[in-house]
C-alpha positions in Angstrom: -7.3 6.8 -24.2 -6.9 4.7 -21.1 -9.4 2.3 -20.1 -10.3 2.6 -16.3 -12.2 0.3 -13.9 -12.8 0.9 -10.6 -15.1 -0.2 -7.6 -15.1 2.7 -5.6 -14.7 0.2 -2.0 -14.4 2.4 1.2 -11.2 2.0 2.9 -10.5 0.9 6.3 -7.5 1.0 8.4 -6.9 -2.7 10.2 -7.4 -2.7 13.8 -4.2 -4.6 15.2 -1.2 -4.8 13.7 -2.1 -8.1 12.4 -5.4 -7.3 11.0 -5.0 -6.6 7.4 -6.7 -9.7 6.4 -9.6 -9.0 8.8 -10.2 -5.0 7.4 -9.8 -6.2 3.6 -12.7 -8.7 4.5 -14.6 -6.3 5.6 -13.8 -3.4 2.7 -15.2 -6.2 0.0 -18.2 -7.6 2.5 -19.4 -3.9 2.6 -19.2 -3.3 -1.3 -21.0 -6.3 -2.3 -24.0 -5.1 0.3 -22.8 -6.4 4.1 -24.1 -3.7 6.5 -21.0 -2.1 8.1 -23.1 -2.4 11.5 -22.7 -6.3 11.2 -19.0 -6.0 10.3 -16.3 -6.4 13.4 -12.7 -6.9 12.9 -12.2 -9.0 16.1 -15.0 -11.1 14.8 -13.6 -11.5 10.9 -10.2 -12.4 12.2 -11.3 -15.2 13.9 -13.1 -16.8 11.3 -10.3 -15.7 8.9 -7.6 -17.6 11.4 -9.6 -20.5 12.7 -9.8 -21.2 8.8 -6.5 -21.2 8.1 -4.8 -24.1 6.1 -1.2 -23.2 7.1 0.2 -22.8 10.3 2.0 -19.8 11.2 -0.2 -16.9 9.5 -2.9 -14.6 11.0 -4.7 -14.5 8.0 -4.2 -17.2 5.0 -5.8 -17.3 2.1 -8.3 -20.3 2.9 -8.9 -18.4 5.9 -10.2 -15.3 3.8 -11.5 -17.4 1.2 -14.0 -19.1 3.8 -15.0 -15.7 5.7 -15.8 -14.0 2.4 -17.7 -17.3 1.2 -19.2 -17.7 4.6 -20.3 -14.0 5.5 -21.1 -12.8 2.0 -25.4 -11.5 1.6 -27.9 -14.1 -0.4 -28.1 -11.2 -3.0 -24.8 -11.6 -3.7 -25.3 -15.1 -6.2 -21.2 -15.0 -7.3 -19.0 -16.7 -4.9 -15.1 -16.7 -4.0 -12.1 -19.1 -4.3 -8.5 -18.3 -3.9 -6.4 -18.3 -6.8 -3.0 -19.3 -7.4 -0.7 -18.3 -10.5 2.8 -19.5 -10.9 3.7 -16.1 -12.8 2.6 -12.4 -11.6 1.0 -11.7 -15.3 -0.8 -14.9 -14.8 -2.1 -13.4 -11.3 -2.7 -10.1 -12.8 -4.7 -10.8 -15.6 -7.0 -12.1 -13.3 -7.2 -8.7 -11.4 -8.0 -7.4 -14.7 -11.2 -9.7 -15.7 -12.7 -10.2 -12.1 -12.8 -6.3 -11.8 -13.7 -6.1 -16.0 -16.1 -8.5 -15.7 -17.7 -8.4 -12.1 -17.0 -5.2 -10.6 -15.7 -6.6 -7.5 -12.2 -6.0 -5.7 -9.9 -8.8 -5.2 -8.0 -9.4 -2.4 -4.4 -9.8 -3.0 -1.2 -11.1 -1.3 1.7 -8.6 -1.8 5.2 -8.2 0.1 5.6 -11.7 -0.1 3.4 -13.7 1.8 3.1 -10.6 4.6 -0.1 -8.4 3.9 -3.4 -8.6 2.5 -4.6 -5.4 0.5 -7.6 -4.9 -1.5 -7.1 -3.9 -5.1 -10.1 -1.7 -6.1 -9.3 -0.2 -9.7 -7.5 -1.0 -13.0 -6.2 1.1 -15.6 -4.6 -0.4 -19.0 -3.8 1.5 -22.3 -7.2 0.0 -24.0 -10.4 -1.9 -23.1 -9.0 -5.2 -22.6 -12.3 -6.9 -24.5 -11.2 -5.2 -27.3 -7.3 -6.8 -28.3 -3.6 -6.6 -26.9 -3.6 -4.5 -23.5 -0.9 -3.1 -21.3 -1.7 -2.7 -17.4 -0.8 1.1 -16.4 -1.4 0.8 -12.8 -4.1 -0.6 -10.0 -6.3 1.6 -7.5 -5.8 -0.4 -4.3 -6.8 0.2 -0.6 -3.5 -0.5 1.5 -5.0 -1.4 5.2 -2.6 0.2 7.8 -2.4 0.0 11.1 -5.2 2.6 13.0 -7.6 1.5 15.7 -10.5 2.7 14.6 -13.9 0.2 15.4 -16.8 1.0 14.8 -16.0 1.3 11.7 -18.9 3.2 9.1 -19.6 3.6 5.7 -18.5 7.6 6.6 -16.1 6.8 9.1 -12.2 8.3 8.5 -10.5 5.8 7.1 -9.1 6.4 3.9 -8.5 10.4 4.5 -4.5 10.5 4.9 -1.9 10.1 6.9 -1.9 7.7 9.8 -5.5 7.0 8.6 -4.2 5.8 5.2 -4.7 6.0 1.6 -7.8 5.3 -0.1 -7.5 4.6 -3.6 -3.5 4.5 -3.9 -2.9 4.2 -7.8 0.3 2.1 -8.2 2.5 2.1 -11.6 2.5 -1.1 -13.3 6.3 -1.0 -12.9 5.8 -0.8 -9.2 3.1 -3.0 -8.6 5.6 -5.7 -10.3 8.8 -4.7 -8.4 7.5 -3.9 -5.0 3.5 -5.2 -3.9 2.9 -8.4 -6.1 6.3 -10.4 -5.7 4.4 -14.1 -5.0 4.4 -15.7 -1.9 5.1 -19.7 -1.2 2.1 -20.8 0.8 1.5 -24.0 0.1 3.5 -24.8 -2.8 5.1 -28.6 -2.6 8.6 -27.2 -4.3 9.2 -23.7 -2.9 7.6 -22.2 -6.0 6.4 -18.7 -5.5 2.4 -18.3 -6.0 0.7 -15.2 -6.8 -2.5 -15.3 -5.2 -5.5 -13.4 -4.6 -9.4 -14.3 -3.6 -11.6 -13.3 -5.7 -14.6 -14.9 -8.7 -13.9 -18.4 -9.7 -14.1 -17.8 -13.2 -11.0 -18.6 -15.7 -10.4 -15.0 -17.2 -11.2 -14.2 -21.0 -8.9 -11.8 -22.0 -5.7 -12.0 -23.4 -2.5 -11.9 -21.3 -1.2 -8.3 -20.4 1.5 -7.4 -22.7 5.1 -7.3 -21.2 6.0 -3.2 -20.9 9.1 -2.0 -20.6 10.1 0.3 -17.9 10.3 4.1 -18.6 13.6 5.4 -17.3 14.0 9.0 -17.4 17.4 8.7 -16.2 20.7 6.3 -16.3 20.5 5.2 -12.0 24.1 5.5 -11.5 23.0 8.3 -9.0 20.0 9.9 -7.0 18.8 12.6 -9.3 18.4 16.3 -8.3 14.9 16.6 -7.4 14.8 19.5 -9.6 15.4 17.5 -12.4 13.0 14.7 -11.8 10.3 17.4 -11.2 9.8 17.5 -15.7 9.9 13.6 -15.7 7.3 14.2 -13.4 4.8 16.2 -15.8 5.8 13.7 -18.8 5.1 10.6 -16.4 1.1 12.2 -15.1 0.3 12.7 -19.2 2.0 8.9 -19.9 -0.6 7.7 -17.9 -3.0 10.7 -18.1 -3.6 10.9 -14.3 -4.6 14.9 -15.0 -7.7 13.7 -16.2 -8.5 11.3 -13.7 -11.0 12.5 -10.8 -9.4 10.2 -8.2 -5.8 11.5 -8.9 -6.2 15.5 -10.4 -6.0 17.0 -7.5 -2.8 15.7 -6.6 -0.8 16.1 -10.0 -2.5 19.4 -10.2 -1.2 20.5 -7.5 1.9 23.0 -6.7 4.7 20.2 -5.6 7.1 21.2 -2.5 10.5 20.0 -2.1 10.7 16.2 -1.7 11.4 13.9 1.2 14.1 11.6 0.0 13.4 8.1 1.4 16.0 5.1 1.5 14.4 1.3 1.2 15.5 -1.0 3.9 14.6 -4.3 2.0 16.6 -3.4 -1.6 20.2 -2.5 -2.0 20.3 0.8 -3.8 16.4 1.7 -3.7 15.7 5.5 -3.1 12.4 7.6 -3.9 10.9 11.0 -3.5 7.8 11.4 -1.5 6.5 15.2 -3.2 4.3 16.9 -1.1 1.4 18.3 -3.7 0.2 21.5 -1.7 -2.5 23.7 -2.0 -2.0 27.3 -0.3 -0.2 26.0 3.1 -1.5 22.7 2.9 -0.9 18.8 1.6 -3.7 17.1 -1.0 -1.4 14.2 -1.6 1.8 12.7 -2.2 3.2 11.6 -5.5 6.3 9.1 -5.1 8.9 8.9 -7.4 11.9 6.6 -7.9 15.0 9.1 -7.4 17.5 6.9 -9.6 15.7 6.8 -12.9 12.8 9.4 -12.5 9.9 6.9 -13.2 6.5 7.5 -11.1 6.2 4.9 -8.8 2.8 5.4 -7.0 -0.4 8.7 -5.6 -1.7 9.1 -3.3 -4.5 11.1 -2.1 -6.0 12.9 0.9 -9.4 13.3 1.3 -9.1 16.3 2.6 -6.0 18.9 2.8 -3.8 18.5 6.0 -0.6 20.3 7.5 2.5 19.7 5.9 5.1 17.2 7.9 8.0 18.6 10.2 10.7 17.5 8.1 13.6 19.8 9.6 15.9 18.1 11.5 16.9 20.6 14.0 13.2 21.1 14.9 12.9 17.4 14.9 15.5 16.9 17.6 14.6 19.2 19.4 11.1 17.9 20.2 12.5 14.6 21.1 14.8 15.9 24.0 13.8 14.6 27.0 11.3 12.0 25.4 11.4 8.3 27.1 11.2 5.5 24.5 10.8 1.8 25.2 14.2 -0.3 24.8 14.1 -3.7 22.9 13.8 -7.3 24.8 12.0 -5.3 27.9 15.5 -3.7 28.7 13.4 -0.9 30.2 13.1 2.8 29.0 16.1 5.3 27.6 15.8 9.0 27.9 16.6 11.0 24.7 19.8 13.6 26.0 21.0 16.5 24.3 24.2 15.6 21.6 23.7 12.2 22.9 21.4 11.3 19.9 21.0 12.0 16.1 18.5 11.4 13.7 19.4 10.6 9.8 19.4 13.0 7.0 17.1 10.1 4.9 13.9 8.8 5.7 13.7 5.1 5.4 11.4 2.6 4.6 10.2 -1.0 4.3 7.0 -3.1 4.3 6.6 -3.8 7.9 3.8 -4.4 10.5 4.6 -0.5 11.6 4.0 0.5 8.1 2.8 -1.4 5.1 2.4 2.0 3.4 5.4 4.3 1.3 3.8 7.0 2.2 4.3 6.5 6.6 8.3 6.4 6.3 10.3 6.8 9.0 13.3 9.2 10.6 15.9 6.8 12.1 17.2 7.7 15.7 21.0 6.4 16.8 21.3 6.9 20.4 24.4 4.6 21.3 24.1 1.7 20.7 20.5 1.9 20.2 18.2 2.5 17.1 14.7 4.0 17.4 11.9 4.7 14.4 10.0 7.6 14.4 7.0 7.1 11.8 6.7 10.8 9.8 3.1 11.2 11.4 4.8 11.1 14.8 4.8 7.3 16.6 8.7 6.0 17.5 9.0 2.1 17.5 12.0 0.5 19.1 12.2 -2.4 16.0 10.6 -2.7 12.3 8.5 -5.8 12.6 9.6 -7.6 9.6 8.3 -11.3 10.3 4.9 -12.7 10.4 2.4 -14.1 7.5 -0.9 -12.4 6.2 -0.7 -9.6 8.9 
């Protein structure tokens, strides 16, 4: 029987571009008892960047390490310190413990050194009090880019789409090969560091046991959805995610054909985004690795929305005649008839325009020109790939 911990923190979508480390501040503020009417983004990203110990990021972690010490309530008698690991189990295990022992969400540095996300849930194969654990997967609250202040303790953060994801469950596997990668920020060697902020206390538990990945298939090819669709059903009872109350409806759902999305950052990288649909509408996404059939993350609407436009023709069709901003201030292009195309395969990295899987994009070729259209609707002329805890 798994063993599952989680805080239950409210999501909220970061107000600029560069505001993850500013929302995540305020997520854990609120859950340890900060009034969301005393919370403002513009005001925690200032004392997150005029704290900063590095030069070059929006948000580092002695930045967010003094605005949660700072602005945390007198009732709240624990305290927070950033933590370093040369080795992701290392970093981890202390996800683990801090949300074992304290009930408080961490928050974590993942692409590299480029976004701050909370992390608000743990699942492993046992209690890790108890012996040998394996980590299964984390509950996190990816912040994506929404303007949205005030934000509320019932505001719309969190509900889907463009709005993002609260409580994401990420595999293990995934959490490894894609979110928590380590980050040099101030190492003296180059080393990587996997770092979070979070209780000060050394953890007292055992390491988490090394687990294999489960590969459903050999990854010489992308599999035929069809396929993957009973590595699916084996991969929600692995990890028993049909008894969970923040993932059921998802995996319960009736899954539509799959939007096959190409990774921009890793040679060879594909997954399926599934819709999960009730009647004529979308409850979540499940994403699935379409080389070897392992699932790779869920994630969950609040409430049931209309499905994406995924047909091409259609596609182009609204974009005739659109205006999009050129590069460098080159001016504006106009989209023409047979002068433009968009790819069969969505595409995807962690960038400022979307630090989430589930807000791929469609790319656009017009001449010598290549435009992004995010699945929810906005087109960016780049994929802002640069920049340090935005």
């Amino acid at each position: 029987m798994a063993w599952i911990k989680n805080t239950g923190s409210k999501y909220h979508t970061q107000d600029t571009g560069y505001y993850c480390g500013a929302a995540c501040a305020m997520m854990v503020l609120a859950e340890i008892g900060v009034n969301h009417a005393s919370l403002d983004q513009d005001d925690l990203y200032n004392s997150n960047h005029t704290h900063n110990t590095q030069s070059g990021w929006a948000s580092d972690p002695d930045g967010v390490k003094f605005t949660m010490v700072n602005r945390k309530p007198a009732s709240f008698t624990n305290t927070f310190v950033v933590y370093s690991k040369p080795t992701e189990a290392e970093g981890s295990q202390k996800l683990v413990y801090t949300l074992k022992q304290y009930g408080v969400s961490p928050i974590v540095l993942v692409y590299g050194c480029a976004h701050w996300i909370v992390v608000c849930g743990v699942q492993t194969n046992v209690n890790p009090d108890t012996g040998p654990y394996s980590i299964e997967g984390f509950w996190v609250n990816n912040p994506v880019y929404e303007f949205n202040e005030p934000h509320s303790a019932g505001d719309i953060c969190g509900s889907g789409g463009s709005h993002g994801i609260e409580n994401q469950w990420v595999s293990y596997a995934s959490w490894q090969s894609t979110y928590f990668t380590g980050c040099n920020w101030n190492s003296t060697d180059g080393a990587l560091q996997f770092l979070s902020v979070c209780d000060p206390n050394t953890p007292k538990i055992a390491m988490p046991q090394k687990v294999e990945p489960v590969r459903y298939f050999d990854g010489r090819s992308i599999v035929d959805s069809r396929k993957i669709v009973g590595a699916l059903n084996q991969e929600f009872q692995r990890f028993s995610l049909t008894d969970s109350k923040l993932t059921s409806r998802v995996v319960k759902g009736t899954l539509a054909a799959p939007l096959q999305v190409r990774r921009l950052d890793a040679v060879d990288n594909f997954y399926y985004l599934f819709p999960s649909m009730e009647k004529n509408n979308v409850v979540g996404y499940t994403q699935v690795n379409a080389l070897y059939g392992n699932l790779e993350s869920v994630f969950t609407n609040k409430r049931a929305v209309k499905p994406y436009e995924f047909n091409i023709k259609k596609l182009e069709q609204q974009l005739i005649g659109l205006r999009i901003e050129l590069p460098q201030e080159k001016g504006l292009i106009r989209l023409v008839k047979d002068k433009f195309q968009i790819e069969k395969t969505l595409v995807w990295r962690p960038c400022r325009e979307s630090f989430s899987p589930h807000l791929p994009f469609w790319r656009i070729v017009a001449g010598p020109y290549t435009f992004y259209q995010r699945i929810d609707g906005p087109i960016f002329n780049k994929l802002t790939l640069d920049g340090r805890g935005i």
